[in-house]
Every structure is written in structure tokens, then in C-alpha cells.
KEFI-280144 format. One record per atom (N, C-alpha, C, O): residue in three letters; y, x, z; atom name; residue number from 0. Coordinates in Angstrom, 2 decimals, padded with zeros to 5 digits. Layout:
BEGIN
- aa, c2, c1, c3, at, i
- ala, Y, X, Z, CA, NUM
...
% end
This chain:
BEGIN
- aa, c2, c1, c3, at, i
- unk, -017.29, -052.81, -030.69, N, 0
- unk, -017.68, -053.58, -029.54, CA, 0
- unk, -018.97, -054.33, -029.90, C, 0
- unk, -019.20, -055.04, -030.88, O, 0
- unk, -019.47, -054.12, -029.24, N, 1
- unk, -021.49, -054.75, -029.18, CA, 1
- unk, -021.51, -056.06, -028.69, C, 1
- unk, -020.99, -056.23, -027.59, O, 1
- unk, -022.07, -057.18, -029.35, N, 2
- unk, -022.09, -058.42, -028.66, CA, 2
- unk, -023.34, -058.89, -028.54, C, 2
- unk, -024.13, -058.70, -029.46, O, 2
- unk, -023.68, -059.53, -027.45, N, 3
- unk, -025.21, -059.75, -027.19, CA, 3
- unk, -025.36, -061.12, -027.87, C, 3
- unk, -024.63, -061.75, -027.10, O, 3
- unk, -025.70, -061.86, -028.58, N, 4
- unk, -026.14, -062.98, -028.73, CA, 4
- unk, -027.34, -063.46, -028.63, C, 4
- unk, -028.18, -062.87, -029.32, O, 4
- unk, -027.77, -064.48, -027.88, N, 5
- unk, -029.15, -065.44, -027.23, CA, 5
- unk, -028.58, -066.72, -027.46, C, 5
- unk, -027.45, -067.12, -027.19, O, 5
- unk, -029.65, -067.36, -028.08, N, 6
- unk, -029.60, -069.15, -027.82, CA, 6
- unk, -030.17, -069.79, -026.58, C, 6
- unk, -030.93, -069.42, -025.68, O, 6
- unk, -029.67, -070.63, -026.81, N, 7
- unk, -030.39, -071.52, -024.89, CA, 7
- unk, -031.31, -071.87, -025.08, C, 7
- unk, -031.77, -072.62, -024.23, O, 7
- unk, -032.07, -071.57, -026.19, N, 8
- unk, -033.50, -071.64, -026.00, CA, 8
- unk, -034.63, -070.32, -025.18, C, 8
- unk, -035.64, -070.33, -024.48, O, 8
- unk, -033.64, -069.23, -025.82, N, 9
- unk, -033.79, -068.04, -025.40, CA, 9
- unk, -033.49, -067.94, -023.97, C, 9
- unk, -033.91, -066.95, -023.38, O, 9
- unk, -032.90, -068.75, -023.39, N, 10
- unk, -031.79, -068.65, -022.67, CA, 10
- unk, -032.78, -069.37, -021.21, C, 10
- unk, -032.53, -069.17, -020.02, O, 10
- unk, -033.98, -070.26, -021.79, N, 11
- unk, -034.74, -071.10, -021.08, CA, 11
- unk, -035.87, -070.13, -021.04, C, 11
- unk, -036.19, -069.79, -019.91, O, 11
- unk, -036.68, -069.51, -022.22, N, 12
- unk, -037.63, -068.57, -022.16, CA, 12
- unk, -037.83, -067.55, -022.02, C, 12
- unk, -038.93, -067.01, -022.13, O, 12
- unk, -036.50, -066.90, -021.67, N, 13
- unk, -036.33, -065.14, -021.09, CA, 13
- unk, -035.53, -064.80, -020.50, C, 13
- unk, -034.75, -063.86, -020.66, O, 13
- unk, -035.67, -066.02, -019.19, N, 14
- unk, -034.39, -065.04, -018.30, CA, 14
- unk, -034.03, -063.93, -017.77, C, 14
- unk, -032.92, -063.40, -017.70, O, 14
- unk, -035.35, -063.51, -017.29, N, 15
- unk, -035.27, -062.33, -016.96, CA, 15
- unk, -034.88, -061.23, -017.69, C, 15
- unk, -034.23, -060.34, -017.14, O, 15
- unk, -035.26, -061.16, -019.07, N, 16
- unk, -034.61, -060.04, -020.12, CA, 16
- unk, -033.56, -060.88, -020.42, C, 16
- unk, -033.11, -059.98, -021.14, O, 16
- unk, -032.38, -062.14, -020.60, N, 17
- unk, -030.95, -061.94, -020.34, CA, 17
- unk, -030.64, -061.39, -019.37, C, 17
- unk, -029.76, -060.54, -019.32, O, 17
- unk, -031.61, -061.95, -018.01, N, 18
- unk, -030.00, -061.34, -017.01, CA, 18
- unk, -029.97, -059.83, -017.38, C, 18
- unk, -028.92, -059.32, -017.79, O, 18
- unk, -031.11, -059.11, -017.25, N, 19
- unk, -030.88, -057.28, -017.52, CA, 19
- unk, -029.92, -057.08, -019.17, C, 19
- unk, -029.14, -056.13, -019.32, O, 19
- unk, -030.11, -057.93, -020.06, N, 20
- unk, -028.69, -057.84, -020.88, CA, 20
- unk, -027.67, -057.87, -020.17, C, 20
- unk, -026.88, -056.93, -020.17, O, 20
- unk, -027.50, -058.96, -019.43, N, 21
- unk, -026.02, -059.46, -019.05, CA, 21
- unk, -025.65, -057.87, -017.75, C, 21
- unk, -024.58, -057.36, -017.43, O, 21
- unk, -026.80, -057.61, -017.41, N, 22
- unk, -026.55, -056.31, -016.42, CA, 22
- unk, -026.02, -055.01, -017.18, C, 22
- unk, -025.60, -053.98, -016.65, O, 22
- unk, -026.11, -055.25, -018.36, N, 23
- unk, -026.00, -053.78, -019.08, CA, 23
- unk, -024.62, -053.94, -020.02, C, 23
- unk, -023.77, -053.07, -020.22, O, 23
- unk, -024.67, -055.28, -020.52, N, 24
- unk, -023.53, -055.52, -021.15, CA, 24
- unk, -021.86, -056.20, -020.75, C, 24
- unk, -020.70, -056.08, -021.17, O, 24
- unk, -022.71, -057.05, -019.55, N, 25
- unk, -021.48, -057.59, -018.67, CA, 25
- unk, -021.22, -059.11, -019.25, C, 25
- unk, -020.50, -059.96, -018.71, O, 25
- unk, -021.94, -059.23, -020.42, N, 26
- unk, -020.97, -060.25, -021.01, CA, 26
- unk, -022.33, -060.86, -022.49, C, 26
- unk, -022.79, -060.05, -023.29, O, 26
- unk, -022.58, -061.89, -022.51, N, 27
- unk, -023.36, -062.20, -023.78, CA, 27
- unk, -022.81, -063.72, -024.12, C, 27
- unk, -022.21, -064.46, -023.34, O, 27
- unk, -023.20, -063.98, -025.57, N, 28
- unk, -022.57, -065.21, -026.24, CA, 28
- unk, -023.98, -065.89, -026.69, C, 28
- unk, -024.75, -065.57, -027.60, O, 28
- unk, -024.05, -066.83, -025.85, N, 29
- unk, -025.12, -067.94, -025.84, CA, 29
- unk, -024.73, -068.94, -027.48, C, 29
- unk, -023.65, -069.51, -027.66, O, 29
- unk, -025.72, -068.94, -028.35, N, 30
- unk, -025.67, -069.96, -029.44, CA, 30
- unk, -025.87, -071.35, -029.38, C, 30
- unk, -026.14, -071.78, -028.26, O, 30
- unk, -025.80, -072.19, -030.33, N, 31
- unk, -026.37, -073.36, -030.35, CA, 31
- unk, -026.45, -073.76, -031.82, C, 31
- unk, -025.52, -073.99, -032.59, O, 31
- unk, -028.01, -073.80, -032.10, N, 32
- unk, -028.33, -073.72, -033.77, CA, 32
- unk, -027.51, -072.70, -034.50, C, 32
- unk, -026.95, -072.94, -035.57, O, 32
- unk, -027.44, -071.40, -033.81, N, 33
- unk, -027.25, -070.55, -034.92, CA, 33
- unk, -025.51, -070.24, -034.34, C, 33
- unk, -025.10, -069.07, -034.31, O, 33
- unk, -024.68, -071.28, -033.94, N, 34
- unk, -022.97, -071.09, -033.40, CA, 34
- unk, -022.66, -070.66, -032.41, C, 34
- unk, -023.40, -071.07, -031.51, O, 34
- unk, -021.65, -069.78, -031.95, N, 35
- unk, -020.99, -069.45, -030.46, CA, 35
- unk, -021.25, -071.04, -029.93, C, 35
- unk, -021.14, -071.98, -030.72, O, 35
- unk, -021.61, -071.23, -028.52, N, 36
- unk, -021.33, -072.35, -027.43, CA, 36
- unk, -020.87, -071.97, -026.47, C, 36
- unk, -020.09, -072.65, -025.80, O, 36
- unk, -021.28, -070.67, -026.12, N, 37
- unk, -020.38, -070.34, -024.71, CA, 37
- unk, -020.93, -068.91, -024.79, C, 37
- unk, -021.75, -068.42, -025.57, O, 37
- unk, -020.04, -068.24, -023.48, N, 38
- unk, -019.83, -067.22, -023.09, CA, 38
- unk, -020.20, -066.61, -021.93, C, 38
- unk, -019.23, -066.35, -021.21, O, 38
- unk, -021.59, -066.20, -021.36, N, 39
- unk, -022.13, -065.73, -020.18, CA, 39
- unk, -021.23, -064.60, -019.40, C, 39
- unk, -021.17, -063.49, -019.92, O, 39
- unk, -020.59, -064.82, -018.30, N, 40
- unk, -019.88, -063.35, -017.79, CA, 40
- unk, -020.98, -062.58, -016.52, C, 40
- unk, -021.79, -063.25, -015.88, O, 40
- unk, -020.81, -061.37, -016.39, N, 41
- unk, -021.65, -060.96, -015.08, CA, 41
- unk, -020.47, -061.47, -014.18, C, 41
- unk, -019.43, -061.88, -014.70, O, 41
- unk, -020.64, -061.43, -012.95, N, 42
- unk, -019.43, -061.73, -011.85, CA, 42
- unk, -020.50, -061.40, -010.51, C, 42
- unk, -021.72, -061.57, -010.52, O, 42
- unk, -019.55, -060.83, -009.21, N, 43
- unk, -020.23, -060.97, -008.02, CA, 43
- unk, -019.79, -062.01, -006.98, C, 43
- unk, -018.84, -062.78, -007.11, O, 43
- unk, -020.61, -061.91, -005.94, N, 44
- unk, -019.21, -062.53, -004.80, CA, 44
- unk, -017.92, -062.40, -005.24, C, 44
- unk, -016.95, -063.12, -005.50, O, 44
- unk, -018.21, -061.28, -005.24, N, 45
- unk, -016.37, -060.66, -004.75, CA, 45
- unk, -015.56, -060.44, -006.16, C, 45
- unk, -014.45, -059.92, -006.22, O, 45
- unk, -016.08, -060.77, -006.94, N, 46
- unk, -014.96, -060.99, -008.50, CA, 46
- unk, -015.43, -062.83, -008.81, C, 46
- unk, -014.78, -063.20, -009.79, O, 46
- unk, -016.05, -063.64, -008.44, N, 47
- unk, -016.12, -064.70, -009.06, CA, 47
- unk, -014.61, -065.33, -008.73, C, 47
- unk, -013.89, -065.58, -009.70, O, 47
- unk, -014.19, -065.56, -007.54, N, 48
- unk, -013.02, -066.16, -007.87, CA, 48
- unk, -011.67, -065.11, -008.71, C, 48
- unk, -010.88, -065.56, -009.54, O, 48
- unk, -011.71, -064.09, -008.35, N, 49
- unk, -010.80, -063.54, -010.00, CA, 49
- unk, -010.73, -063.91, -011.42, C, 49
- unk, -009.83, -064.16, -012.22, O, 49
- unk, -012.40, -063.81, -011.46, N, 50
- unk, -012.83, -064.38, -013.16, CA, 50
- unk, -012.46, -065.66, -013.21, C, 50
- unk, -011.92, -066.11, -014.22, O, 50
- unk, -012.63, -066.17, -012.49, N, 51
- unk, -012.22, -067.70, -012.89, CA, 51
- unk, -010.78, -067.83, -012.87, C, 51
- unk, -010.30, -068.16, -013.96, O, 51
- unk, -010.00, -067.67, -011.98, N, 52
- unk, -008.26, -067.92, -012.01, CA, 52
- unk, -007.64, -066.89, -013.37, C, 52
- unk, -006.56, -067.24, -013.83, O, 52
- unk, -008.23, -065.82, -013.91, N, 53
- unk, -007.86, -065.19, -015.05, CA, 53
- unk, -008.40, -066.14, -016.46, C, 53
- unk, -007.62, -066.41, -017.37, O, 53
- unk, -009.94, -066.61, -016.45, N, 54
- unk, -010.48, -067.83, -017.61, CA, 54
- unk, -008.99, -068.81, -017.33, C, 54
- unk, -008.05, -068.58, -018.09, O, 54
- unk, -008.88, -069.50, -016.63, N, 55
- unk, -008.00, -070.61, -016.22, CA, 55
- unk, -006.24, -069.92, -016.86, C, 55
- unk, -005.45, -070.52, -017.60, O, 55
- unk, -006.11, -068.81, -016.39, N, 56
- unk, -004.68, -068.15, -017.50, CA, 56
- unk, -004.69, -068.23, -018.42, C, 56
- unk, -003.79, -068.72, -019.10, O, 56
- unk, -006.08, -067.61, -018.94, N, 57
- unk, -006.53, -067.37, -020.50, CA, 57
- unk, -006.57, -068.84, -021.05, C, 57
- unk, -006.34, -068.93, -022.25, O, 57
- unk, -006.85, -070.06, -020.32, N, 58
- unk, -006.59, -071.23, -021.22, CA, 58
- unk, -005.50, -071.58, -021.26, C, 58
- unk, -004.90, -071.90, -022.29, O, 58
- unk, -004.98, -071.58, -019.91, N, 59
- unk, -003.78, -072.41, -020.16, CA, 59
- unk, -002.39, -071.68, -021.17, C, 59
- unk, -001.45, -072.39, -021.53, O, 59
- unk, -002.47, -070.59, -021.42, N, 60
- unk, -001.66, -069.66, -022.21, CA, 60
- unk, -002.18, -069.99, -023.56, C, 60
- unk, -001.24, -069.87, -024.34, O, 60
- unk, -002.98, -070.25, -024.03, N, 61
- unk, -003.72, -070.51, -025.35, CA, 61
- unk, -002.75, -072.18, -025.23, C, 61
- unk, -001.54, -072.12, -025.44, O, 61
- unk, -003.30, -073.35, -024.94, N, 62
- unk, -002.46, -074.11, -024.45, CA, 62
- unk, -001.21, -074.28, -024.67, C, 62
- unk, -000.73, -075.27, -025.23, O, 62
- unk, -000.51, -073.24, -024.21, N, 63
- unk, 000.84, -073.21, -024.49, CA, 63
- unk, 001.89, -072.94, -025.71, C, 63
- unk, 003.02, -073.28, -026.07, O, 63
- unk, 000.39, -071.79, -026.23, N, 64
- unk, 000.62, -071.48, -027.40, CA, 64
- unk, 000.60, -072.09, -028.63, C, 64
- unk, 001.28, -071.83, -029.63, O, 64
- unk, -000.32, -072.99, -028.45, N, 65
- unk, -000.86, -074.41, -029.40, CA, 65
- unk, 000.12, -075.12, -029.35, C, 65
- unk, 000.59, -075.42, -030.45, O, 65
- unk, 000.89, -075.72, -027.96, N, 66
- unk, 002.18, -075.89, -028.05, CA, 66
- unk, 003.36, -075.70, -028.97, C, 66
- unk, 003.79, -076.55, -029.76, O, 66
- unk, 003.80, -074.52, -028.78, N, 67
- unk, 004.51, -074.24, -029.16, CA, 67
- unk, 004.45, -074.00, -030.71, C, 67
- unk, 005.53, -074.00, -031.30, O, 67
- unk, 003.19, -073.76, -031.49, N, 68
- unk, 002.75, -074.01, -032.88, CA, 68
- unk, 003.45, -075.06, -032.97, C, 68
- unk, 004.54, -075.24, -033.53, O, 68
- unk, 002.56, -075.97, -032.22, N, 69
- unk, 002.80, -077.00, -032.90, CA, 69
- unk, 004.71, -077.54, -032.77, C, 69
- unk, 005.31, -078.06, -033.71, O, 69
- unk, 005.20, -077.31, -031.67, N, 70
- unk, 006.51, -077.68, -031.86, CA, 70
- unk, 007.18, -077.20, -033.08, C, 70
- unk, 008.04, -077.80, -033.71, O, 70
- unk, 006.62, -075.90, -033.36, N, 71
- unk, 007.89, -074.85, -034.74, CA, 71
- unk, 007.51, -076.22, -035.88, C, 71
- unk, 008.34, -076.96, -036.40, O, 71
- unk, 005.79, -076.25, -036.09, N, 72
- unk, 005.47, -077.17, -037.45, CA, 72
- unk, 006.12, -077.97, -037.62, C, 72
- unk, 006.49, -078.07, -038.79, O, 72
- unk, 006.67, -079.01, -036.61, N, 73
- unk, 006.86, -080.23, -036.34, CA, 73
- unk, 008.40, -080.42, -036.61, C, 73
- unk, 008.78, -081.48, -037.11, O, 73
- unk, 009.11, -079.64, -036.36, N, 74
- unk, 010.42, -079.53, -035.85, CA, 74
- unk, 010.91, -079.61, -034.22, C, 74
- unk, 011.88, -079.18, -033.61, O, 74
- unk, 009.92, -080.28, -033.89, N, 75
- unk, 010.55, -080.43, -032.28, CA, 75
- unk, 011.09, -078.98, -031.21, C, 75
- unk, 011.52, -079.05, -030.06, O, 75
- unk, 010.93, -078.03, -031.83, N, 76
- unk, 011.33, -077.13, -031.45, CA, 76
- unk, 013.15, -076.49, -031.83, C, 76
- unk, 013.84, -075.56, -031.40, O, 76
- unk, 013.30, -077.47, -032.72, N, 77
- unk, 014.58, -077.35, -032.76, CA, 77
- unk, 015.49, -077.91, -032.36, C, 77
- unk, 016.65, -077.53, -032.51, O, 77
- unk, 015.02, -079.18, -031.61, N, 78
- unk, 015.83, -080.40, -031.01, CA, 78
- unk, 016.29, -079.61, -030.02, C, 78
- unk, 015.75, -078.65, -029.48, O, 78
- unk, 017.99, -080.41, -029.71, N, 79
- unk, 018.54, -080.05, -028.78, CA, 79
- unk, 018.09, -081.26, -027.86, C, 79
- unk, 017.38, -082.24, -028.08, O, 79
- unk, 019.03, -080.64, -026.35, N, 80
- unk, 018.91, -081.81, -025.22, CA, 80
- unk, 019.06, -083.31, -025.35, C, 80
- unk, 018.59, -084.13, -024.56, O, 80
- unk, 019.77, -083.56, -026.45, N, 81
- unk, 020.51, -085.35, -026.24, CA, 81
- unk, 019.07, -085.56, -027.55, C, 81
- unk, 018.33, -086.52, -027.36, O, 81
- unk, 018.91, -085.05, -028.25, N, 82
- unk, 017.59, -085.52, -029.18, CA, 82
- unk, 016.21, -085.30, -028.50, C, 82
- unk, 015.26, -085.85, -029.07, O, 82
- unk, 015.96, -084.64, -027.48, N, 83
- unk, 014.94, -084.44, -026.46, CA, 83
- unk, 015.17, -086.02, -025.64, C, 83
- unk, 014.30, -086.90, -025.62, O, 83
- unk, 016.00, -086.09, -025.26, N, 84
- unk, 016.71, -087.38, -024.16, CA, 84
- unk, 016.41, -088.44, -024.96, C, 84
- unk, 015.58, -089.27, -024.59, O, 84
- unk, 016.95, -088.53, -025.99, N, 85
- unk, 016.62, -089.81, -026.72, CA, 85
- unk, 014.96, -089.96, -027.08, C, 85
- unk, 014.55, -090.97, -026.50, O, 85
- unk, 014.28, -089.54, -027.56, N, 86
- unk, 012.65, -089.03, -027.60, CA, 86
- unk, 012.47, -089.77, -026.58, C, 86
- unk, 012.35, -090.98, -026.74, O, 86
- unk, 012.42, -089.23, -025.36, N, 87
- unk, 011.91, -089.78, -024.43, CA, 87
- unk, 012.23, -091.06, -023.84, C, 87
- unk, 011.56, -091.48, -022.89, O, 87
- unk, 013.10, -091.66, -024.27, N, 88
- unk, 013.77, -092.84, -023.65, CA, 88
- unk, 013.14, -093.70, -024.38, C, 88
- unk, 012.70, -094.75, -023.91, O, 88
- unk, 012.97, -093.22, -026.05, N, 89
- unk, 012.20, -094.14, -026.81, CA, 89
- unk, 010.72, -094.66, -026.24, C, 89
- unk, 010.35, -095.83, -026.07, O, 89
- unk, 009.85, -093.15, -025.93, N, 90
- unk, 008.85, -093.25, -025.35, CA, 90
- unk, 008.57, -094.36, -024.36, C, 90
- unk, 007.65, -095.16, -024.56, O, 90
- unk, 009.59, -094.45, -022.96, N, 91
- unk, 009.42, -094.93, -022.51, CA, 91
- unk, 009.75, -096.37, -022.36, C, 91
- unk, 009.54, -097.00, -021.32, O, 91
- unk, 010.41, -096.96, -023.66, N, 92
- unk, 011.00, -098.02, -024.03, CA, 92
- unk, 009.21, -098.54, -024.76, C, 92
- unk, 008.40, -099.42, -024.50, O, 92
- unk, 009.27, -097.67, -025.50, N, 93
- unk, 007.69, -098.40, -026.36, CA, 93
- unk, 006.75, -098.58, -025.56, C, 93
- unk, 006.06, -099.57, -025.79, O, 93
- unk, 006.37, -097.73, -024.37, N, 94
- unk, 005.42, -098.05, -023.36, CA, 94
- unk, 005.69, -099.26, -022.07, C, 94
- unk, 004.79, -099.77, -021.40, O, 94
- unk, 007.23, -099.56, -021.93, N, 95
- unk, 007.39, -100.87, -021.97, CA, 95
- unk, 007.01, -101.79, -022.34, C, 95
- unk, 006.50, -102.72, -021.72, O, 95
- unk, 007.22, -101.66, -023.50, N, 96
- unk, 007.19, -102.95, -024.65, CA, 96
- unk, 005.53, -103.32, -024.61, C, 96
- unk, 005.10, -104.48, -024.58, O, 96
- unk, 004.61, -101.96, -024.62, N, 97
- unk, 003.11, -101.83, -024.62, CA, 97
- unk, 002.84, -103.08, -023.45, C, 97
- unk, 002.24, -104.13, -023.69, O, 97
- unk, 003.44, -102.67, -022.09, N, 98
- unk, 003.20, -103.35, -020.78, CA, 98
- unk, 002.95, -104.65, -020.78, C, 98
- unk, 002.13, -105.46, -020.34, O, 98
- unk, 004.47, -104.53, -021.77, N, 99
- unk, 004.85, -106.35, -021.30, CA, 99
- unk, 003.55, -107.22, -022.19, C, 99
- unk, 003.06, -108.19, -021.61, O, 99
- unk, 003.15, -106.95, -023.26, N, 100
- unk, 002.23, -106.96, -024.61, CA, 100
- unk, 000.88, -107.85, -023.71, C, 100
- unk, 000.32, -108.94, -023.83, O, 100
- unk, 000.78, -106.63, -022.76, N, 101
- unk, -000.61, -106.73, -022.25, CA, 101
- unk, -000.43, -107.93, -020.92, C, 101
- unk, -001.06, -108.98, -020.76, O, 101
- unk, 000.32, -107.52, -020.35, N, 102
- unk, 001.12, -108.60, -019.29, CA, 102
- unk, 000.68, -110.03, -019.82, C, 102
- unk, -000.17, -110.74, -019.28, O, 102
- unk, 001.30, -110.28, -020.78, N, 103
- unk, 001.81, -111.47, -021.37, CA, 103
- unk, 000.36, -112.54, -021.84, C, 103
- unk, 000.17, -113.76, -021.80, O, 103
- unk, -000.76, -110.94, -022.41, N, 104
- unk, -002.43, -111.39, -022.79, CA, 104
- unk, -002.88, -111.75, -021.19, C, 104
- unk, -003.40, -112.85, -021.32, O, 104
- unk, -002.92, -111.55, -020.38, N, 105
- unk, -003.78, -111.99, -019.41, CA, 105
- unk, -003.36, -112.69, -018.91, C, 105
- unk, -003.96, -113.24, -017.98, O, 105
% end
């Protein structure tokens, strides 16, 4: 797989030879000092709102996944319901306590 890479400098001084990249390739990875920053897609009318509600899957599934990393690392993925229940009761006992804290300063 072929990847186009341009910096946004490039990006300011040759548009015209990106967009005919982006026409041929569909897709180029804009730098910044030398690093990925983003990701140019081609799109028309009639696919821009697709591309976007599929980007928006593609994060929020990444998201979820980070999640769930992180629950296995943590242990929280092994808690049952009444240790989930309690968690949260704590939570919302300490953000109480936060309230009253601030309450009490003004």
C-alpha cells in the first residue's frame, strides 16, 4: 500500500499538485515537522456524509477498545454488580463531599 505524504507547508504551496495526488490516491497523510498530523480523504457530495458517520465508528470503537484495555489492566473488568454499585456510590458520595467543600468556601 502506497502512502502519499505532504507537510502543510506543502500543503500551502502546492495545492494544486495535492489535490491531483489526493485524485489519484484517494487518501494522503499531511506531516508536521517530519510526523503524521492528519489524514486528507477524497469525498464527494454524495459520500461526505458516509465518510464521516464511518470516521465517527472508527473512533468511537477505538474508544471502546481503550476501554476495555484499560478495564482487563486495572481489574475493573472483573468486578461483579454489588462491587460496580458500591464504586459508584463511593463516587458519588466523594463528589458530595467535593460540593459541600466548595459550598461552605463561598
Amino acid at each position: 500500500m502506497s502512502m502519499n505524504f505532504v507537510s502543510f507547508r506543502e500543503l500551502r504551496t502546492s495545492t494544486s499538485k495535492i489535490n491531483e495526488m489526493l485524485s489519484d490516491d484517494g487518501k494522503i497523510i499531511v506531516t508536521n515537522q517530519g510526523k503524521p498530523a492528519a489524514i486528507m480523504l477524497q469525498v464527494s457530495e454524495s459520500t461526505l456524509e458516509e465518510t464521516l458517520v464511518m470516521i465517527n465508528q472508527l473512533r468511537l470503537s477505538k474508544a471502546v477498545n481503550n476501554m476495555r484495555i484499560s478495564a482487563q489492566r486495572s481489574g475493573a473488568s472483573e468486578m461483579n454488580m454489588d462491587e460496580i454499585n458500591e464504586e459508584i456510590a463511593q463516587s458519588r458520595r466523594e463528589k458530595r463531599e467535593r460540593l459541600a467543600k466548595i459550598g461552605e468556601n463561598v
